[in-house]
BALOKOL-265695 format. One record per residue (C-alpha): x, y, z; residue in one letter. Coordinates in steps of 0.2 Angstrom, whole numbers, plus 2048, in hexadecimal, padded with zeros to 3 digits. Each point is the difference from the previous one (the first is absolute). Example, Ala and Ser with C-alpha at 12.3 -4.5 7.8 and 13.67 -1.06 7.14 Angstrom:
<pavexs>
+-----+-----+-----+------+
!  px !  py !  pz ! code !
+-----+-----+-----+------+
! 83E ! 7EA ! 827 !    A !
! 806 ! 811 ! 7FD !    S !
+-----+-----+-----+------+
</pavexs>
This chain:
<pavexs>
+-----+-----+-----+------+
!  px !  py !  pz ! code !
+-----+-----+-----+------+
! 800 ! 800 ! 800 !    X !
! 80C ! 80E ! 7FA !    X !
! 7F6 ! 80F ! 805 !    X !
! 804 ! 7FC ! 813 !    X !
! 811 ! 806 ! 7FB !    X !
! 7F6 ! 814 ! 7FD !    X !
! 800 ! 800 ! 812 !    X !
! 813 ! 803 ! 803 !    X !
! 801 ! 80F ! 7F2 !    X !
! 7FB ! 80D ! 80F !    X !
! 80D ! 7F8 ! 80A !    X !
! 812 ! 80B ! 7FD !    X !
! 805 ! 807 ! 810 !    X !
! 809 ! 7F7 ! 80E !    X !
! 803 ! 807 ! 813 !    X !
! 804 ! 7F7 ! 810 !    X !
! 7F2 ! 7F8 ! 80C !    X !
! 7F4 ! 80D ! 7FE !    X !
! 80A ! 80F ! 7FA !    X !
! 7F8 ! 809 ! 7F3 !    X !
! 801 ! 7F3 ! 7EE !    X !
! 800 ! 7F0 ! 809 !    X !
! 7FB ! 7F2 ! 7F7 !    X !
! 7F5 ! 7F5 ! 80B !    X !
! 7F6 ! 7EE ! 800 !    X !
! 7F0 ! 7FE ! 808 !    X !
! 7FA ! 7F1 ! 803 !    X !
! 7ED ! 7FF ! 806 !    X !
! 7F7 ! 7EE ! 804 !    X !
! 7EE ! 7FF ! 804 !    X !
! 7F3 ! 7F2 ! 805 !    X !
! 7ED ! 802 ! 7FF !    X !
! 7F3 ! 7F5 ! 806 !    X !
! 7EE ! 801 ! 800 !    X !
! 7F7 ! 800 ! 810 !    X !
! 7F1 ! 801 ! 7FC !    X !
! 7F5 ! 808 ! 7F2 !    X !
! 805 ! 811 ! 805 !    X !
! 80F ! 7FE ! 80A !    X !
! 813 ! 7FD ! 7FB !    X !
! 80E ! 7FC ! 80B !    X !
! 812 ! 807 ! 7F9 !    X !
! 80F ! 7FF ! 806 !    X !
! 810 ! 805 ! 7F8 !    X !
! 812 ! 804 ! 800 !    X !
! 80B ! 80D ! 7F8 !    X !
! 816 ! 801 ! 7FE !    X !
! 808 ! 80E ! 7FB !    X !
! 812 ! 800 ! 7F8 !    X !
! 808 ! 811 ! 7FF !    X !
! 815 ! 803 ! 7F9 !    X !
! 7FC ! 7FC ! 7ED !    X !
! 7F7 ! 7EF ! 805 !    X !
! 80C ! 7FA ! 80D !    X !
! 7FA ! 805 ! 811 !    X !
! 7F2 ! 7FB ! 809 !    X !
! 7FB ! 811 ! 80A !    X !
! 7EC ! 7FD ! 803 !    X !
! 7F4 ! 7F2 ! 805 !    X !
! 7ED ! 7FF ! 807 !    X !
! 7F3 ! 7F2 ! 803 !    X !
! 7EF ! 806 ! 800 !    X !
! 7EF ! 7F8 ! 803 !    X !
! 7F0 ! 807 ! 7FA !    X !
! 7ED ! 7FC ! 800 !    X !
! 7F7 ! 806 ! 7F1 !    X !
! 7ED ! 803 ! 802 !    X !
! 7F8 ! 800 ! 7EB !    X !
! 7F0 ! 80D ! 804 !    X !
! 7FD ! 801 ! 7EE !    X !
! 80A ! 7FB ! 7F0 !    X !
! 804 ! 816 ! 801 !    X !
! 806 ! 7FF ! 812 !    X !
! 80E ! 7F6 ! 809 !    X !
! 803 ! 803 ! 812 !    X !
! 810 ! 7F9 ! 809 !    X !
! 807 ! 802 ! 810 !    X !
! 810 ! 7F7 ! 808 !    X !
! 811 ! 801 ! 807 !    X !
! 812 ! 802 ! 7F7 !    X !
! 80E ! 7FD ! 809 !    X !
! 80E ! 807 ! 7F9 !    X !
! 814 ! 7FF ! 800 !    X !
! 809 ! 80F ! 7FA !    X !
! 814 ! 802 ! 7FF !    X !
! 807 ! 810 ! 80B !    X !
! 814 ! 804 ! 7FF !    X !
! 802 ! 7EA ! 7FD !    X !
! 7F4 ! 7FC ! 80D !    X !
! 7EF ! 7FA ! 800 !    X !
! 7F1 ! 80A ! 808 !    X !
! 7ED ! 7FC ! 801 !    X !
! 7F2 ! 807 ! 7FB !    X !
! 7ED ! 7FB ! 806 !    X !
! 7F4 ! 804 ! 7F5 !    X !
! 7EE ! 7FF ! 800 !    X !
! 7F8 ! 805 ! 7F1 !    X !
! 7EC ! 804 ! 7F9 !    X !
! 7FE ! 7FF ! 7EA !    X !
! 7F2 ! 805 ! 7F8 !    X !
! 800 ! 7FB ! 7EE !    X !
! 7F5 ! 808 ! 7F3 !    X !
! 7FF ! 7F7 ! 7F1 !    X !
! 7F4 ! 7FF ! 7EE !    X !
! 802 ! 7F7 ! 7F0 !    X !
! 7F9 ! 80A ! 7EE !    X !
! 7F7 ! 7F6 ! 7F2 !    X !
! 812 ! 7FF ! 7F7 !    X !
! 807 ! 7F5 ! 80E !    X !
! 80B ! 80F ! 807 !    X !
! 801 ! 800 ! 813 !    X !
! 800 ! 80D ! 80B !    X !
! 805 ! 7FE ! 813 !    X !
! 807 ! 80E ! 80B !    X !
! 806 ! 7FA ! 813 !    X !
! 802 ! 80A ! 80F !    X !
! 80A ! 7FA ! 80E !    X !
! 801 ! 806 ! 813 !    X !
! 812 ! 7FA ! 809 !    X !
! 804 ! 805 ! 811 !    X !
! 814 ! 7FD ! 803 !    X !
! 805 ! 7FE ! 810 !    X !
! 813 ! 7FF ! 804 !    X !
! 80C ! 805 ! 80F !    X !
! 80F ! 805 ! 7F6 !    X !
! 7FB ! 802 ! 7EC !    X !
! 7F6 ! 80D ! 805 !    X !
! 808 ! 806 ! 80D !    X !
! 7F3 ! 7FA ! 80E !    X !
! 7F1 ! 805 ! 7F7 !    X !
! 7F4 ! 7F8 ! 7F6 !    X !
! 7FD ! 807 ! 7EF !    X !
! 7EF ! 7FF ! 7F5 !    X !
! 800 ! 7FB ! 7EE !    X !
! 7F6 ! 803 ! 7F3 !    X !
! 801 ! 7F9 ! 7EF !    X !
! 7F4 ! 7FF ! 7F2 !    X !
! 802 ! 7F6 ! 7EE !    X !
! 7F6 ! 800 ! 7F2 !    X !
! 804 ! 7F2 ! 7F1 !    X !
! 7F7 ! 7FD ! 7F0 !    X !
! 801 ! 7EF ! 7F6 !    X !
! 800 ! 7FF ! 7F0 !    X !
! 7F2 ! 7F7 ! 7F6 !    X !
! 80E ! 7FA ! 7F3 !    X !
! 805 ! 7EF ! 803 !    X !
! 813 ! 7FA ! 7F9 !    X !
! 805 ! 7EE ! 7F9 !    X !
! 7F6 ! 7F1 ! 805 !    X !
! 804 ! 801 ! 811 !    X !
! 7F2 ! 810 ! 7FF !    X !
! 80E ! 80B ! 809 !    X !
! 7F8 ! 811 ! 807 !    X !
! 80A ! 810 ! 7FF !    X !
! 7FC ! 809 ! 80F !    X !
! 806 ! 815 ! 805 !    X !
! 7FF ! 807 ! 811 !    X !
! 807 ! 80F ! 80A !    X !
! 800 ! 801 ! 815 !    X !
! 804 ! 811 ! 80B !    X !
! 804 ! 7FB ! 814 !    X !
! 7FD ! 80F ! 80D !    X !
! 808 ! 7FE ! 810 !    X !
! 7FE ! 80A ! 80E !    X !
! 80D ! 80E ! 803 !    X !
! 805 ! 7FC ! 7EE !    X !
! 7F5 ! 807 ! 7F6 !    X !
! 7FD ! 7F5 ! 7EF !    X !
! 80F ! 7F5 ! 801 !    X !
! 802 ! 7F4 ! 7F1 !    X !
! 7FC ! 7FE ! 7F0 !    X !
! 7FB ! 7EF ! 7F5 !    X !
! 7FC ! 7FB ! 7EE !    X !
! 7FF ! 7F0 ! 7FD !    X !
! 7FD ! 7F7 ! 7ED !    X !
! 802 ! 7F0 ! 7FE !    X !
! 7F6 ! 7F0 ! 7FA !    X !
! 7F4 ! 7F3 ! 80C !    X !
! 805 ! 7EF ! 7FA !    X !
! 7F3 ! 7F2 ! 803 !    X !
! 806 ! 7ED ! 802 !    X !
! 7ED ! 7FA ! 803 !    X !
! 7F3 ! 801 ! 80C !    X !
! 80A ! 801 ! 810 !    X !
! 810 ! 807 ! 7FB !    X !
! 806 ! 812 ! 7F9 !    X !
! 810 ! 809 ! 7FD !    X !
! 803 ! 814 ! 7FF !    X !
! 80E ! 805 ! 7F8 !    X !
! 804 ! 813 ! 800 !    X !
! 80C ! 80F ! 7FE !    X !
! 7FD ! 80C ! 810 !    X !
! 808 ! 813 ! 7FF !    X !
! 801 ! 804 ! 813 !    X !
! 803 ! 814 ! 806 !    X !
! 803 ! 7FF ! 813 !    X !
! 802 ! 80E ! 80B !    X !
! 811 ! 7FB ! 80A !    X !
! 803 ! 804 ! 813 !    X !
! 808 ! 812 ! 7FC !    X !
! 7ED ! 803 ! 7F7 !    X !
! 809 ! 800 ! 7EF !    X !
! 7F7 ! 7F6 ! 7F0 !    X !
! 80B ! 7F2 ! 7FA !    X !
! 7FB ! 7F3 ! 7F2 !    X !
! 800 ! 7ED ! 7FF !    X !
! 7FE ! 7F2 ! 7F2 !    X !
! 7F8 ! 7F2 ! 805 !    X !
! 7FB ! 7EE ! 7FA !    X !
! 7F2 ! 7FA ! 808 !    X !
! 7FA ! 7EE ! 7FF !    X !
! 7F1 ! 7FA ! 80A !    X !
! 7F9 ! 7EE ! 800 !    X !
! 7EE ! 7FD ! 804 !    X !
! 7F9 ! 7EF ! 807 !    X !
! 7EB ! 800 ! 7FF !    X !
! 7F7 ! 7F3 ! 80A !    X !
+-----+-----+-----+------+
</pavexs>
């Protein structure tokens, strides 16, 4: 599948761990499983490798209950613990967090969703002893085209994050393609241009691969 290779055209700047042109790979794993008609269990992890690839700098594990009140609106609420690299040394971060997902489909098979997210971070020493709220909301659009016989899915999305004594503090656009195996399985594949707002308050820029597997039971 040659076009996967589009993805690494934006990719021309390199930095150090998180410096301004790092070149970064996400890695995202995520289990679904129906609990019932409207209800779905999820529970996912997510590793993050910073330095052109080859350090690993962030990790969470997250759980999540998913409440369907309509096939336009998702509800989910859980808890993402999360592992974050400070001067070499690991720190936590707890998280509870609260989504509500918007979402529509057109008569052309083009989906709409647009998710907003409530995190509260509490930390003793990343921030300083005190918590911090975050905001962050993402809206995607699917294509309705479908590519080779695998019916491959083009999809686009952007995301802002406000944090609290921050101010709007990072930047994504995501493009990339959502890969189904079959019924149960599905692999996204995507180029993400990050702008991050550093500890000085100062805009630096990352490319990033992201691959995120999908298990549906």
């Amino acid at each position: 599948m040659k076009w996967y290779y589009l993805l690494l055209l934006p990719i021309f700047a390199f930095g150090g761990l998180n410096e301004d042109g790092d070149f970064q790979i996400w890695n995202k794993d995520t289990l679904n499983i129906r609990a019932g008609k409207k209800t779905l269990l999820k529970g996912d992890t997510e590793f993050r490798y910073g330095r052109n690839r080859n350090k690993l700098y962030y990790k969470h594990y997250e759980g999540t209950v998913v409440f369907i009140r309509s096939p336009f609106t998702l509800i989910e609420t859980g808890y993402r613990q999360i592992f974050f690299k400070v001067d070499g040394k690991w720190q936590k971060i707890y998280s509870p967090l609260f989504d509500l997902t918007l979402q529509t489909q057109t008569k052309a098979r083009w989906v709409f969703k647009n998710r907003n997210r409530f995190q509260y971070l509490i930390s003793k020493r990343v921030f300083n002893g005190k918590n911090r709220w975050l905001y962050s909301n993402k809206l995607e659009v699917i294509s309705s085209m479908r590519l080779t016989h695998r019916k491959v899915a083009p999809f686009i999305s952007n995301e802002f994050f406000w944090q609290e004594t921050k101010g709007i503090s990072e930047n994504r656009f995501e493009v990339g393609f959502l890969i189904p195996y079959h019924q149960k399985t599905q692999l996204n594949l995507s180029y993400l241009s990050r702008n991050l707002k550093d500890q000085s308050k100062k805009w630096i820029h990352h490319n990033i691969i992201k691959v995120h597997f999908s298990l549906h039971f």
